[in-house]
Each structure stands twice: as C-alpha cells, then as structure tokens.
C-alpha positions as CSV (number, residue, x, y, z in Angstrom):
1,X,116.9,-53.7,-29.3
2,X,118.9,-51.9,-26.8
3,X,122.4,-50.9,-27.2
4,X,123.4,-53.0,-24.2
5,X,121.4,-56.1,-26.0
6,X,123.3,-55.0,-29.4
7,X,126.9,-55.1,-28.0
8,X,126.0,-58.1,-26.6
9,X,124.3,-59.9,-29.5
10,X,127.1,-58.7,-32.0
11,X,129.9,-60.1,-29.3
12,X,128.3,-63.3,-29.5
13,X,127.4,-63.8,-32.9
14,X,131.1,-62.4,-33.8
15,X,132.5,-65.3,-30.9
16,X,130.0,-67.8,-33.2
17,X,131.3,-66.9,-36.5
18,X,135.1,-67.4,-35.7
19,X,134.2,-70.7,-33.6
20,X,132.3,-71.8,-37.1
21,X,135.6,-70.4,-39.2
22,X,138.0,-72.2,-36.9
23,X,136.2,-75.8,-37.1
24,X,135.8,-75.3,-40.5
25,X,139.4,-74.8,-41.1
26,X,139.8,-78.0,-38.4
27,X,138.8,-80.3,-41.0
28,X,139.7,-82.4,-43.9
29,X,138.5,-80.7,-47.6
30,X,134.8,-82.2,-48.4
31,X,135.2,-85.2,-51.0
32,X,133.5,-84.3,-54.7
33,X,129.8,-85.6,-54.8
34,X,130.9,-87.5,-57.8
35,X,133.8,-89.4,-56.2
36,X,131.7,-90.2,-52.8
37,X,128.9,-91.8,-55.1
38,X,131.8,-94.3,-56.4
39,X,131.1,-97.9,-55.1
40,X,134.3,-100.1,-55.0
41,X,134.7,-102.6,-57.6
42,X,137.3,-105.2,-59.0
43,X,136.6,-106.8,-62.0
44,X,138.6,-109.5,-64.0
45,X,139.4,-109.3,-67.6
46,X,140.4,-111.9,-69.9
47,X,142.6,-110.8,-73.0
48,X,142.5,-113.2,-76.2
49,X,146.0,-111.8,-76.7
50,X,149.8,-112.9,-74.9
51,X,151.5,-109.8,-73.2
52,X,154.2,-110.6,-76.2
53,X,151.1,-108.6,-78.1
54,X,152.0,-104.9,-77.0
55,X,150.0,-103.2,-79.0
56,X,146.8,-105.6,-79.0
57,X,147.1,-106.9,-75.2
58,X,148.0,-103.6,-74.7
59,X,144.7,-102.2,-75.7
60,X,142.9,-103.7,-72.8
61,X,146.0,-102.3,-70.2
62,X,145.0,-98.8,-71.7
63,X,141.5,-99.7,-71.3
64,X,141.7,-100.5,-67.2
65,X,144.0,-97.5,-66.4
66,X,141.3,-94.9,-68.2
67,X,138.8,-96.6,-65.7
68,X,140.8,-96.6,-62.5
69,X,141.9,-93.3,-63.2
70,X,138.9,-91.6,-63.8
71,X,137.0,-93.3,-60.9
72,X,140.0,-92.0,-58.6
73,X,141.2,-96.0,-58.2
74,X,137.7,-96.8,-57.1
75,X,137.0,-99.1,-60.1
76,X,139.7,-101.5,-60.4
77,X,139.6,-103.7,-63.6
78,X,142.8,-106.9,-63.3
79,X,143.6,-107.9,-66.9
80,X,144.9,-111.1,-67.6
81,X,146.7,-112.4,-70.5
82,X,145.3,-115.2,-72.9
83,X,145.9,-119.2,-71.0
84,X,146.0,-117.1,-67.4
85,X,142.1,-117.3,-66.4
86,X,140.9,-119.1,-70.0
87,X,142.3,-120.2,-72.9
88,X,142.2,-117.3,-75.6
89,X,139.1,-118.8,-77.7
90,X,137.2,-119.3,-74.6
91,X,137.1,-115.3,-73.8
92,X,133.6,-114.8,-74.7
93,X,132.0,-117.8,-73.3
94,X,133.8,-116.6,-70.0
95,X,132.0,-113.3,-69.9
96,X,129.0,-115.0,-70.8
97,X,128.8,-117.8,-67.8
98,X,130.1,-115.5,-65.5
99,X,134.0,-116.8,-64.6
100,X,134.9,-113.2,-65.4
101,X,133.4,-109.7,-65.7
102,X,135.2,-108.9,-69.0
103,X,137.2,-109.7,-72.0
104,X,139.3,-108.2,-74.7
105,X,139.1,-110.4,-77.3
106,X,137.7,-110.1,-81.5
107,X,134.4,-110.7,-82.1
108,X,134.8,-112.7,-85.2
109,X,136.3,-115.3,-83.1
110,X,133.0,-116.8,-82.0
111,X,132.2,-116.9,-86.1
112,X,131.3,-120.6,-85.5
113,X,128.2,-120.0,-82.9
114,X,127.0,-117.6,-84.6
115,X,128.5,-115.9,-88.0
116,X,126.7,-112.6,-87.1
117,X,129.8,-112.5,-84.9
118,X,132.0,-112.1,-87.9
119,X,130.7,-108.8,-88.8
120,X,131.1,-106.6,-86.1
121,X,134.9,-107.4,-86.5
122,X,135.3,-108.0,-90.0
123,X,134.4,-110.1,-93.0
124,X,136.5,-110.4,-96.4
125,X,136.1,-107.0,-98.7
126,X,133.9,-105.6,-96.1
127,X,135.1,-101.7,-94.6
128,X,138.4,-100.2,-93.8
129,X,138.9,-98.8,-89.8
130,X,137.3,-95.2,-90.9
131,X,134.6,-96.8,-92.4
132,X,134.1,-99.5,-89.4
133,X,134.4,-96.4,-86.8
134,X,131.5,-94.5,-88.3
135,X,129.0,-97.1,-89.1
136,X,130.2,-98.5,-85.2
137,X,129.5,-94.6,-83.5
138,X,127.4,-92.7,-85.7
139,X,125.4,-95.6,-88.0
140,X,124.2,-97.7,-85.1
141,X,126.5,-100.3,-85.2
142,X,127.0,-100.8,-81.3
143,X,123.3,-100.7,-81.1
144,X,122.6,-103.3,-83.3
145,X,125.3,-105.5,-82.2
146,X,124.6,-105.0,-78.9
147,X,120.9,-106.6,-79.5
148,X,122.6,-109.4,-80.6
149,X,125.1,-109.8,-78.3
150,X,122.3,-109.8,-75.3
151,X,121.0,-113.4,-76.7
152,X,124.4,-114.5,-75.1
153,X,124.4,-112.2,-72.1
154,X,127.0,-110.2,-73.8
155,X,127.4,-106.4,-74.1
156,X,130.2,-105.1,-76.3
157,X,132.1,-102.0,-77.1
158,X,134.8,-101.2,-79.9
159,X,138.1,-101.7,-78.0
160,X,140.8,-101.2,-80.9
161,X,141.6,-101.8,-84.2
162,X,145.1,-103.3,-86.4
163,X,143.9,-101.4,-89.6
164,X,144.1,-103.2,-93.0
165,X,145.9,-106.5,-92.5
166,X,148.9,-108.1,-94.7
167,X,147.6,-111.3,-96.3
168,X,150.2,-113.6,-94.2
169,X,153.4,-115.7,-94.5
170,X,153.7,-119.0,-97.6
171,X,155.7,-121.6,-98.1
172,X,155.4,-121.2,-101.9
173,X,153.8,-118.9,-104.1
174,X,150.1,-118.2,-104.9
175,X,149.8,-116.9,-108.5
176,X,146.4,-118.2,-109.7
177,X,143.4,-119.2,-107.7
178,X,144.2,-123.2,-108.4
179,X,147.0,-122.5,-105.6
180,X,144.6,-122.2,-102.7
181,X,143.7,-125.8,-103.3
182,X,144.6,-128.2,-100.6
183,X,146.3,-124.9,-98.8
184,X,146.5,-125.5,-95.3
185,X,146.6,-121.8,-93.9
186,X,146.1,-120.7,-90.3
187,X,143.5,-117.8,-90.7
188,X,140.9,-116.8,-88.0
189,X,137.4,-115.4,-88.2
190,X,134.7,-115.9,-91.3
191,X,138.3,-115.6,-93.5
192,X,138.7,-119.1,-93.1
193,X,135.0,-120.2,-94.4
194,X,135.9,-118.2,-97.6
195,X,138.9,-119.8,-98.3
196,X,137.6,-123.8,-97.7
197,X,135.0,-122.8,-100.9
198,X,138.6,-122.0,-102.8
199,X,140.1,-125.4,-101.7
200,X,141.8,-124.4,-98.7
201,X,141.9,-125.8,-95.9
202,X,141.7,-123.3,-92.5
203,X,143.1,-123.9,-89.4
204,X,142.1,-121.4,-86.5
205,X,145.2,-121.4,-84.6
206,X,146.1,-118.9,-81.3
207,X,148.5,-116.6,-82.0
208,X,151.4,-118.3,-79.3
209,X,151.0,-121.6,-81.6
210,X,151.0,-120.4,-85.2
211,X,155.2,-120.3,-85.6
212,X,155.7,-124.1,-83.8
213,X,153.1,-125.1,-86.7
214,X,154.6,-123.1,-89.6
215,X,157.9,-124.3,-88.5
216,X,156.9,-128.5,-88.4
217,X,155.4,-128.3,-91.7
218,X,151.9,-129.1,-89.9
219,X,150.4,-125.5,-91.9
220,X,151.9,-124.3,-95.1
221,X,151.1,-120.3,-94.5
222,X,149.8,-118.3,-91.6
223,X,148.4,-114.8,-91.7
224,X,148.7,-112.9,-88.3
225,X,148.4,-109.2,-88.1
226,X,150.7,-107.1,-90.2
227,X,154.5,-106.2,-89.8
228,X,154.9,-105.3,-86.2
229,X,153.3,-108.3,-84.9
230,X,154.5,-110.5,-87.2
231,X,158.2,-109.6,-87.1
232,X,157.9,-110.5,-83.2
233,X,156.2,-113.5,-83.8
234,X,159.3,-114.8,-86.0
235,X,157.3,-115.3,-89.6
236,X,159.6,-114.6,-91.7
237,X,162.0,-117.4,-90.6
238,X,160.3,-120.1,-92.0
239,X,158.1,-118.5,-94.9
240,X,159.4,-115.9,-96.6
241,X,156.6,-114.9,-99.2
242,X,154.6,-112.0,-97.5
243,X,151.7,-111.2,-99.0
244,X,149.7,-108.3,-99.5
245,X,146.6,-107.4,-99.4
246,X,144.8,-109.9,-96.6
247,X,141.4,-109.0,-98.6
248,X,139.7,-110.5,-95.3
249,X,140.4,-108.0,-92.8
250,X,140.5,-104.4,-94.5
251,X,140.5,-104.1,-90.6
252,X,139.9,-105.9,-87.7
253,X,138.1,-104.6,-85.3
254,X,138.2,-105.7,-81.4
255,X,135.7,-105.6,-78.7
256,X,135.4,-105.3,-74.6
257,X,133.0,-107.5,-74.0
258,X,130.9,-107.6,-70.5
259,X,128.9,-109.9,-68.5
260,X,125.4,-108.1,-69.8
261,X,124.0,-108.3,-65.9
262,X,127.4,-106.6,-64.6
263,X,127.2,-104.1,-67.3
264,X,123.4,-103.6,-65.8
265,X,123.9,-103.4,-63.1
266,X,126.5,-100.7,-63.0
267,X,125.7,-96.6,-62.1
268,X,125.0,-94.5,-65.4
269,X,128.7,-92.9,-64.2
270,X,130.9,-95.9,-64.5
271,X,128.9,-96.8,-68.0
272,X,129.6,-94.1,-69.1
273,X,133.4,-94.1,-68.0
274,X,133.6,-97.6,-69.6
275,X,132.5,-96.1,-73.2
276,X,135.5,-93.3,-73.1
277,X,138.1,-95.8,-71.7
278,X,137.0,-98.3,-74.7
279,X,137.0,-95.7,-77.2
280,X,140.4,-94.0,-76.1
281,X,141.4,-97.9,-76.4
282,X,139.8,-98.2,-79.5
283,X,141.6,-95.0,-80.9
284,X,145.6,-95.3,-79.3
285,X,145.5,-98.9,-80.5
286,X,145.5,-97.9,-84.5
287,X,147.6,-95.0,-83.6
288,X,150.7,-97.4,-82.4
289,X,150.1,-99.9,-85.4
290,X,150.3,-96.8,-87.8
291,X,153.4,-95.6,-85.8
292,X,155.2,-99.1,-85.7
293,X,154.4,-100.8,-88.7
294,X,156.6,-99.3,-91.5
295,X,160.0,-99.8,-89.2
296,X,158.8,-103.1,-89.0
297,X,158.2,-103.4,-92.8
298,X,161.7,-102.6,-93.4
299,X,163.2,-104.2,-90.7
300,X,161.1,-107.6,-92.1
301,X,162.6,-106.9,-96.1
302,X,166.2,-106.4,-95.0
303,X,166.1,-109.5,-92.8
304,X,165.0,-111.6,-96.5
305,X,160.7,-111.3,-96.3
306,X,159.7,-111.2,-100.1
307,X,156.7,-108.7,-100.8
308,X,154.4,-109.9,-103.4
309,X,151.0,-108.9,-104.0
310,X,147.5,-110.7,-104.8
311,X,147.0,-111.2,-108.6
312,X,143.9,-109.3,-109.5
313,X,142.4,-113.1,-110.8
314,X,143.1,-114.1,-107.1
315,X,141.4,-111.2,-105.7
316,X,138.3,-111.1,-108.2
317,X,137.6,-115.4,-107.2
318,X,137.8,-114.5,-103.5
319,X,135.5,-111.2,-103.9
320,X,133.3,-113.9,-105.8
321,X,133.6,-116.7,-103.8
322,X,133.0,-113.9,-100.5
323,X,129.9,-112.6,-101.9
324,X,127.9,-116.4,-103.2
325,X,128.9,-116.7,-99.3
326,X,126.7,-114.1,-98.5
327,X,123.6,-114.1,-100.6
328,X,123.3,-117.8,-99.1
329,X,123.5,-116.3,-95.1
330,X,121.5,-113.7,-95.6
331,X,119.1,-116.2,-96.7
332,X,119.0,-118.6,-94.0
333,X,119.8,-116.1,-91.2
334,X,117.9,-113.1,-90.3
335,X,120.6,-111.6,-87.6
336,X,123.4,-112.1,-90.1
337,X,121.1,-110.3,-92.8
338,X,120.3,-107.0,-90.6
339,X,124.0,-106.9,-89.5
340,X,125.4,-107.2,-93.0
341,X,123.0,-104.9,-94.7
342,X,123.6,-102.3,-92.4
343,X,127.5,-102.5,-92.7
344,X,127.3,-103.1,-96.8
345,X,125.0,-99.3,-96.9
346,X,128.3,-97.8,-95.1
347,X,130.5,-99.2,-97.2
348,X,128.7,-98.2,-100.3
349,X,128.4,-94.4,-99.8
350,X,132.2,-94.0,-98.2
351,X,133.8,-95.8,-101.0
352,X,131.8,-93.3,-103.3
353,X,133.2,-90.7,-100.5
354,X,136.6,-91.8,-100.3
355,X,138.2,-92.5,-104.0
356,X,137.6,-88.4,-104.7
357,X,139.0,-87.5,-101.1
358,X,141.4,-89.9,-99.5
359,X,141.9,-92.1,-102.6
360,X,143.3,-88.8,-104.7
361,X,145.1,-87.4,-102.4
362,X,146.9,-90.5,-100.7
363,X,147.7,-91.7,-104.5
364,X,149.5,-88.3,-105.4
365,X,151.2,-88.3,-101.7
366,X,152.2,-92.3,-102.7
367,X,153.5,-91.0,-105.2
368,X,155.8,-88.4,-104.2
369,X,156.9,-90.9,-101.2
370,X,158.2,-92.9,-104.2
371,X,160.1,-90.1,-105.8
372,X,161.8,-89.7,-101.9
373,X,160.0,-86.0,-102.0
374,X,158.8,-86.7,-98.9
C-alpha cells in the first residue's frame, strides 16, 4: 500500500470508527438476554385465607411480589382472597378445572377426596416444621407429592408454615378422654377423622365462620391456628379454655398449588422463579408466626384466656386412636401407604436427632426463661 492509499485508508476507517461510536452512544442500553426471553403473563390466585389472615394470606402476597420482581413485572400473578373468585374449600378444585392458574390454600383440606392429601400438610403426631422442611426439600417429599397431585392436574410447592398449633378454644374442660364424646369441635384436615373414633363430632368450618358458630352455641370448641390468629379472630370471647398442645398439627404446612398444564407449560426460567418465590414464602411465613405469637400469648392471658394442657391419658388415646387410623389406610390405600411411610422414616431418625440437640438445649434455655435469666 502506498502512503497516499494509507492516509487515505486510515482517514476513512478513523471517519468509520467515530460514526460507529456516535450511533452507538445514540441508542438506548441493550435489554439483558434473560429479561428479553420473558413472555408476559397474568395469572390468578385463589387464597383459602381472608386478608384479615396477615400472616397466612400474606404468604401468597409475598409469593407474587418475588415473581413479579424477579421477572422485572413481566410475570404478574393477582391474588385474591378466600369468597372473591371461589369459596375457600373450593381452591384446589379451581386450579384443577382451570377457573384459575393458582391457589394458596392447605393441602389437607381436600383430606376427603383423597386422604393422601392430609399428609403433605399434616396428620396428628406426625413432624414438626424442621422435620416437614427436610423430608419436603432434601427426602423427596415434593417429588412424591407431586406424583400424586398430577392424578388431579395439580402441581404443588411448600408455600408456608404456622409451626406447632395450640389445641383450640372449649366451652368446658377436657380432663379425660370420655370428654371428647359428643364434642362438637370445628377442626379441619385428617384431625377431624381422629377425633369422630373418640366421640367427637368434627365440623370443618372456614376460618370467617368459626366465631358466629362458637358464639350461637352451634360448636362447643374450635381450634384455629395459634395466638396471633386467634386473638384476631376473637376466641377468647366466648371460650376461654385454651388448650395446648393441638397433637394434630405439630405443624401445618401450606402449598401453591398450579394448574399442572400451566405449570408445563411455563419456560425452565419462570419454574424455576416460582420454586424461590414459594420457598422465600414458605420460610418468612414461620418467621412472622415465631415473631408475633408470644405478644399475642400474653396479650390473650391478660384479657382472661385460661392455658391448660392435654392430660398425658388424653394424649396417649389420641396417639392410639391416630395410629389404628393408620395401620387401616395403609392397608386399603397404596398412595396414602408410600406418602406416610416416607414421612414416618423422617420422623423417626430426627426425633432420635433432636431430643440430644434441640430437645437439651431448648429445655435448659426453657428453663432459664423461667427463672427471668433471659
């Protein structure tokens, strides 16, 4: 090349090269490849749960922020409260036909197609919310439930938790297991199946209903949640024993459930987004029961709420009653067998886990909390 031709091509390519750099700096900043894979959506999502509910209608108003956030508002998911789309016993069979993408709802609720659908909540003297989170995440529990679910075109996800329960609000006292005969109690989930073989007589009851009924004499005790979500729904007004422990939810686990055919059909990205929003939802629901309940304990005592525990006879013809339960649906139902088995294995390895651990020390820290130490 010539120096002439060199000036030349270096004039030109240098003229090229600041054109390139000034229509580069013309235009807008290049969207992430993630975000401009996004497709829009809008789901609905029914909530078993009022909005008076914080903390467990709450769970499913974490749940769709996560989603919208992470998908830069590309994903919106509209949550409705229980009565708004369907009624809030109707949540499942809503995601199932269709009428709506999603629901928050407890799995145990649906005990009566199915009680395989008991378990992935809870069933009486089954595990506490550690023990339910590790057979759930690391023992195959979603998995397994999940196979399950898909015979109702269902797929489900761990969406929060209350922890251990109180064992609810009576009209007079229960002292001896004669006292649950002719009981009429408003108790949801497989709970209620165990207590009809006592004598009692369950009434599955939404949560918005349960004080009208207490109050008319139409139920003689009602078992809800625990403290904080009791104390709102106004309890202790009309029964004033409070008893502990409700021996048929060491926990309660929820669930986001979704159409099986939306979930499908979704890209791997927005699965994937839906598992962290559910288990963020999953893990901040527990954190605000643990935060709120023992204010609300108090709050519930000073306002006249009588504390009174479970006789040890009470508890030992429920855990018997609970278990002849079990030996007869394991027998004349293979899902609730598999389901059952598997949950039973975690339960007997943490409970050999936690009395040397968790037992020991939260006993000694008990303890000290009653010699105001802490």
């Amino acid at each position: 090349m010539s120096e002439l031709n060199r000036r030349k091509f270096l004039k030109v390519a240098g003229a090229g090269g600041a054109a390139v750099t000034v229509a580069a700096c013309d235009q807008e900043p290049a969207a992430p490849a993630v975000a401009s894979t996004m497709p829009r959506l809008t789901w609905r999502l029914t909530s078993s749960f009022p909005k008076s509910l914080d903390t467990i209608f709450g769970a499913a108003e974490t749940f769709a922020r996560i989603v919208g956030e992470m998908t830069d508002g590309n994903f919106t998911i509209q949550v409705f409260a229980a009565g708004e789309i369907v009624g809030p016993l109707q949540a499942a069979d809503a995601v199932s036909d269709g009428t709506v993408e999603a629901a928050h709802t407890a799995s145990y609720y649906y005990w009566g197609k199915d009680p395989t659908f008991a378990v992935a909540t809870c069933i009486p003297f089954g595990l506490n919310c550690r023990m339910q989170n590790a057979w759930m995440y690391e023992g195959g529990g979603i998995d397994l439930m999940n196979a399950f679910y898909a015979r109702y075109g269902i797929y489900g996800l761990p969406g929060g938790n209350t922890g251990a329960q109180m064992g609810g609000w009576f009209r007079k006292e229960i002292n001896t297991p004669e006292d649950w005969k002719g009981l009429k109690i408003r108790i949801g989930g497989f709970g209620g199946a165990i207590m009809s073989r006592l004598g009692a007589v369950p009434q599955q009851i939404p949560g918005g209903d349960i004080y009208p009924a207490l109050e008319k004499g139409t139920i003689d005790a009602a078992e809800w949640v625990g403290p904080y979500d009791d104390e709102k729904l106004g309890f202790y007004r009309v029964a004033r024993n409070y008893y502990y422990p409700g021996w048929w939810e060491g926990q309660a686990m929820l669930h986001f459930f979704i159409n099986l055919d939306k979930w499908n059909s979704l890209p791997k990205t927005y699965q994937a987004i839906i598992q962290a929003a559910a288990q963020t939802a999953n893990t901040i629901m527990m954190a605000r029961y643990d935060m709120q309940n023992p204010a609300a304990l108090r709050r519930l005592v000073q306002a006249g709420a009588v504390l009174k525990p479970f006789s040890e006879p009470v508890l030992d013809a429920c855990f018997k009653a609970s278990n002849d339960a079990y030996i007869e649906l394991c027998t004349a139902n293979p899902d609730f067998k598999k389901a059952y088995e598997a949950m039973t294995a975690v339960r007997a390895e943490d409970y050999l886990w936690f009395q040397l651990s968790e037992q020991t020390s939260d006993t000694y820290m008990m303890i000290q909390q009653r010699k105001n130490a802490l």
